[in-house]
C-alpha positions in Angstrom: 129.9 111.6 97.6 131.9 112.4 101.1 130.2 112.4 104.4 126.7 112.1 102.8 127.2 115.4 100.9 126.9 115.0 96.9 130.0 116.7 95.3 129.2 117.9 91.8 130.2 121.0 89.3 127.0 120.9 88.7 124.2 123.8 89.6 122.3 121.4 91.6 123.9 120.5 94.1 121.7 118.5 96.7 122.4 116.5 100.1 121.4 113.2 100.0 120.4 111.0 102.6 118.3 108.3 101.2 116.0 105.9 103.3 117.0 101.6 103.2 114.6 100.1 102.2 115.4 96.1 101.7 118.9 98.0 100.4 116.4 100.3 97.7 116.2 103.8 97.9 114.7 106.3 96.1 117.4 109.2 94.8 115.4 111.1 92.4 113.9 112.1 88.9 111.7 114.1 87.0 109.4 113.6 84.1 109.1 116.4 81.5 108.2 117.9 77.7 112.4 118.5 78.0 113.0 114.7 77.6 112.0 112.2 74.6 112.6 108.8 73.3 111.8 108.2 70.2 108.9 110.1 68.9 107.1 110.1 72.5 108.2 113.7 73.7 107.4 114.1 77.2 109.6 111.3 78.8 110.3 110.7 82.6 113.8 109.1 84.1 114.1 108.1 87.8 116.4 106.3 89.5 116.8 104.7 93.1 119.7 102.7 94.7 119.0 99.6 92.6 117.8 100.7 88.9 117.2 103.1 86.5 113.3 103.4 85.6 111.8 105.1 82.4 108.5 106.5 81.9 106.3 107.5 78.8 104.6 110.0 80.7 102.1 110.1 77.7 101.5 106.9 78.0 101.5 105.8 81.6 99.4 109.0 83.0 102.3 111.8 83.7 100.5 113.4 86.0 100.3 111.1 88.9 103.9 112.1 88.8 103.5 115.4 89.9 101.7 117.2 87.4 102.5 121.3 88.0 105.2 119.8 89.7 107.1 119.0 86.4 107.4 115.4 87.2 109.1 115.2 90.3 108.2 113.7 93.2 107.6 115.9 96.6 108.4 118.9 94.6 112.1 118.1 94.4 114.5 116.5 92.0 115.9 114.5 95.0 114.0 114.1 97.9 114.4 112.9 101.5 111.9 110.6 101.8 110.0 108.9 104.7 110.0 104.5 104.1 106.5 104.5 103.6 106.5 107.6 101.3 110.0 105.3 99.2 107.8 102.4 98.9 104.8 104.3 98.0 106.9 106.1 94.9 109.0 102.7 93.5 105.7 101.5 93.5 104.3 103.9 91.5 107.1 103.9 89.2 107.1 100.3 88.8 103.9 100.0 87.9 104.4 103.0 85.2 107.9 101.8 84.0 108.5 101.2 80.0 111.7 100.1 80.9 114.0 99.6 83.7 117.5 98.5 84.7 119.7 97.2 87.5 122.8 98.8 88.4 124.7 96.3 87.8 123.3 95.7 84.0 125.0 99.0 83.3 128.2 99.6 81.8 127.9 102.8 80.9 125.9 106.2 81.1 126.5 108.8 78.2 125.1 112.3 78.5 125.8 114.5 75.7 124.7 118.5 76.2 122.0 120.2 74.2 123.7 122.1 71.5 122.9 125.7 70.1 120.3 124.5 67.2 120.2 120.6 68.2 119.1 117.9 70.8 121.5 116.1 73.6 120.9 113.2 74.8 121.2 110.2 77.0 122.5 106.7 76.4 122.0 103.9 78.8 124.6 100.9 77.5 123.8 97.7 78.9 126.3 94.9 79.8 124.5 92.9 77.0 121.6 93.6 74.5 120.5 97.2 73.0 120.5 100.3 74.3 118.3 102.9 75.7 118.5 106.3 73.8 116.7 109.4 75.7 116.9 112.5 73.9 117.3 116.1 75.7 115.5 119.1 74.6 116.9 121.3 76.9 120.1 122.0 78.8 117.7 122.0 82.0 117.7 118.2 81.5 120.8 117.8 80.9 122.0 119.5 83.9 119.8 117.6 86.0 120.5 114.3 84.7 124.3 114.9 85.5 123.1 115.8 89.3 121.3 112.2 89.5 123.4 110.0 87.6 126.3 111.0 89.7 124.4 110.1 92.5 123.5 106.7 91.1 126.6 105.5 90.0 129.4 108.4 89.5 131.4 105.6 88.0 128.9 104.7 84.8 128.8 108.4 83.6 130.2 110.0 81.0 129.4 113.2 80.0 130.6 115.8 76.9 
């Protein structure tokens, strides 16, 4: 990031000026049919200053997260939002989550792209203890999982 402006090769690049809220911020996510973990297809991944949040959208009622809007929040895959509109949304997510976890519990963030006739996926690797596998149906999530990790942490992220 330089001068508040995310740099990425990706397709999606987005300006992001997040809101402080007690040092969290919302950056983004989106909840969709293109993301899975384990045999729960339809799978939501969201992420603020602080943490990484995942969502069984099956099970924790998808549609509060945006319905039509494909599981984003305000429409967008990282919105601007006002404080009382952040704390309204980690709220939400909190109370949704299936997991969650700090920045700094984070070494690493692998994203591998769909291929021609198979999955990609996602691999959260903790510090210590197991870690989160989050498979991608679509190069649509893949692409915008590189936009937000970056913004999260550019320095946890690997990507092939």
């Amino acid at each position: 990031m330089r001068n508040g402006q995310l740099i990425s090769e990706n397709r999606f690049p987005k300006r992001w000026e997040a809101i402080d809220l007690d040092g969290e911020s919302f950056i983004g996510g989106f909840a969709s049919g293109f993301l899975a973990r384990g045999f729960h297809i339809g799978y939501g991944v969201y992420f603020t200053t602080r943490r990484l949040i995942g969502v069984d959208v099956g099970k924790n009622g998808g549609g509060a997260l945006g319905g039509m809007m494909a599981g984003f929040i305000e429409g967008q895959l990282m919105p601007t939002l006002p404080i009382a509109e952040n704390e309204k949304v980690i709220g939400m997510l909190e109370s949704m989550r299936e997991f969650e976890m700090q920045k700094e519990q984070i070494r690493r963030i692998e994203l591998h792209k769909v291929g021609l006739l198979g999955t990609g996926h996602m691999v959260i690797v903790p510090n210590s203890g197991d870690s989160v596998k989050i498979t991608l149906r679509h190069r649509m999530a893949y692409d915008r999982l590189v936009t937000l990790t970056h913004a999260f942490g550019p320095e946890l992220v690997s990507s092939s």
